[in-house]
VMD Tcl script that draws the C-alpha trace (Angstrom):
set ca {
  {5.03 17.62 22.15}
  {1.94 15.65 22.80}
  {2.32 11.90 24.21}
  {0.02 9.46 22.64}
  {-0.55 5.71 24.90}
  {-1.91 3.08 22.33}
  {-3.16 2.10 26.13}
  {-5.59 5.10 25.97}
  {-9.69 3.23 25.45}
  {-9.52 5.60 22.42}
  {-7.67 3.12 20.42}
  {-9.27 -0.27 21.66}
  {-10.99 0.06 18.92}
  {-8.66 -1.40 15.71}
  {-10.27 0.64 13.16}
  {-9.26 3.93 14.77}
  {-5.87 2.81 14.83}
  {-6.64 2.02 11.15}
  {-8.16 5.08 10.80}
  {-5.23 6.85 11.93}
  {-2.65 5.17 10.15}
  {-4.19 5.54 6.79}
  {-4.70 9.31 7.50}
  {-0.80 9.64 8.15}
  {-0.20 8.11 5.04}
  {-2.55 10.04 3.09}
  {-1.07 13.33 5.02}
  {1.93 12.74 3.56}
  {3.63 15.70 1.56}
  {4.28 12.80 -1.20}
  {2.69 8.98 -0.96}
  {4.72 6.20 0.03}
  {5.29 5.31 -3.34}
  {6.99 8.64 -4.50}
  {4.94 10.93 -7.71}
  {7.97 10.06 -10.37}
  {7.17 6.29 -9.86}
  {3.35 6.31 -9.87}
  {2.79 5.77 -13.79}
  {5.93 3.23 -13.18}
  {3.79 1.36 -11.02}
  {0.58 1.22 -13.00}
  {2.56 0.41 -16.47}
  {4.06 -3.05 -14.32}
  {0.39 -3.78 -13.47}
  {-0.75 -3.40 -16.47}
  {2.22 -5.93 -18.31}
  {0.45 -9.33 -19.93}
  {2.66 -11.60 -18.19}
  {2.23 -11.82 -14.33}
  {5.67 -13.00 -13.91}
  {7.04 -9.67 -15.50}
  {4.68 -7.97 -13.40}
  {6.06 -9.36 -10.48}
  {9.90 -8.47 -11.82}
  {9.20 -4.73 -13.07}
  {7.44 -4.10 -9.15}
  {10.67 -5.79 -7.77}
  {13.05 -3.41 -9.64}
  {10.78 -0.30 -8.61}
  {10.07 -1.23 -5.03}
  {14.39 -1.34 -5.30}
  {14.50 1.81 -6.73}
  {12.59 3.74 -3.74}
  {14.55 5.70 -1.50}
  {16.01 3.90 1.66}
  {13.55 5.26 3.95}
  {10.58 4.74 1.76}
  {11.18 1.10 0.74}
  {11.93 0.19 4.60}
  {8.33 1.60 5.54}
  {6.77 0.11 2.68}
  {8.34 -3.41 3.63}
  {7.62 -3.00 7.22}
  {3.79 -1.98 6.52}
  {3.33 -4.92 3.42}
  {4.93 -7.46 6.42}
  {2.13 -6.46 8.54}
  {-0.65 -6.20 6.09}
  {0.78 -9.79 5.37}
  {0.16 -11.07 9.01}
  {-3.29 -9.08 9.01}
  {-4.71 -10.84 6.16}
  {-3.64 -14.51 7.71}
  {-6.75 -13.79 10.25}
  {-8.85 -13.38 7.39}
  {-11.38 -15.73 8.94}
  {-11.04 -12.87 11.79}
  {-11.05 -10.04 10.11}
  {-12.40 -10.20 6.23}
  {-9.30 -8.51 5.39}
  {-8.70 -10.10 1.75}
  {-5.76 -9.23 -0.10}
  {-8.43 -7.74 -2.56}
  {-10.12 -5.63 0.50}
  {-6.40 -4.30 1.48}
  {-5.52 -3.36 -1.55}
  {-8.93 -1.31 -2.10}
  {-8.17 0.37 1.10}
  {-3.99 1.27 1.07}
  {-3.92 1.21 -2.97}
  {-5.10 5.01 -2.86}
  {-3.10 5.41 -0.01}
  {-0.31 4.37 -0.97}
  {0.28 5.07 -4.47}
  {-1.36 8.16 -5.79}
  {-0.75 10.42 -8.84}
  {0.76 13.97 -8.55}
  {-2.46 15.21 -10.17}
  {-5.96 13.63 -9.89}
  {-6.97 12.23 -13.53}
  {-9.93 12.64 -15.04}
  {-11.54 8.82 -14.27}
  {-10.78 8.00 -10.43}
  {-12.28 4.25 -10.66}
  {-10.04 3.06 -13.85}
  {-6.66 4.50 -11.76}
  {-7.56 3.31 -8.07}
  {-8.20 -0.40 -9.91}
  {-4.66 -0.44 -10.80}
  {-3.62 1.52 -7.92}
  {-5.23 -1.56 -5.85}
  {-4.07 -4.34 -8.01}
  {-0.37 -2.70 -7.06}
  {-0.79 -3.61 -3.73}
  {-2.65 -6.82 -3.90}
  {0.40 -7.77 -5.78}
  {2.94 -6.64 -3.40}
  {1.34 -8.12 -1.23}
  {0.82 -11.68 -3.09}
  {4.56 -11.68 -3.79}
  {5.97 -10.09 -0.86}
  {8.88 -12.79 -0.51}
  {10.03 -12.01 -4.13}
  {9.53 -8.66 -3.97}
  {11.33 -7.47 -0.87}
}
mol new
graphics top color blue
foreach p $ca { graphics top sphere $p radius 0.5 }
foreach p [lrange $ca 0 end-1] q [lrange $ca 1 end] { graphics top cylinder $p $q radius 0.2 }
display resetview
């Protein structure tokens, strides 16, 4: 087994590392968020009322598997302390949930209009992320 050192100059740079942790998410056999709760997911984002958006993502992030909602939690947290150097980094909640939305939360089968499903596959995240505390 191959030894990687994050010491290595190949991955001074942070969007390799970026780079290379989106690709092992999208590598995945099945997303983060699991096939069976994908259309879950997009129905909360699409409730009227943000507060019962906020509730129906609580009970699903719950409902993950054990593994699944600890990696989730432990990548949100960071995401969380990434976007506090947004003077640093431009990394809006809006620009981190255009890049891990897809990632992240995916369909089983690709639909027929990418852009109208990655909007709500972004707005997922952006809300996970905006309500982290309540959430998790």
């Amino acid at each position: 087994e191959e030894r990687l050192s994050l010491a290595d100059p190949e991955w001074s740079d942070v969007h390799v590392v970026t780079g290379a942790l989106k690709l092992f998410f999208r590598e995945l056999p099945e997303p983060l968020v699991p096939y069976g709760l994908f259309d879950p997911f997009i129905e909360a984002v699409k409730l009227p009322d943000p507060q019962e958006q906020v509730e129906r993502l609580a009970e699903l992030v719950q409902s993950l598997p054990p593994a699944n909602y600890a990696t989730l939690r432990y990548l949100l947290a960071h995401l969380c302390r990434v976007m506090e150097r947004v003077d640093v980094n431009r990394m809006t909640r809006q620009n981190i949930g255009i890049v891990f939305g897809p990632t992240l939360l995916r369909p089983e089968r690709e639909p027929g209009s990418l852009a109208a499903g990655m909007a709500q596959q972004n707005q997922a995240v952006e809300l996970l992320l905006a309500h982290f505390d309540r959430i998790f």
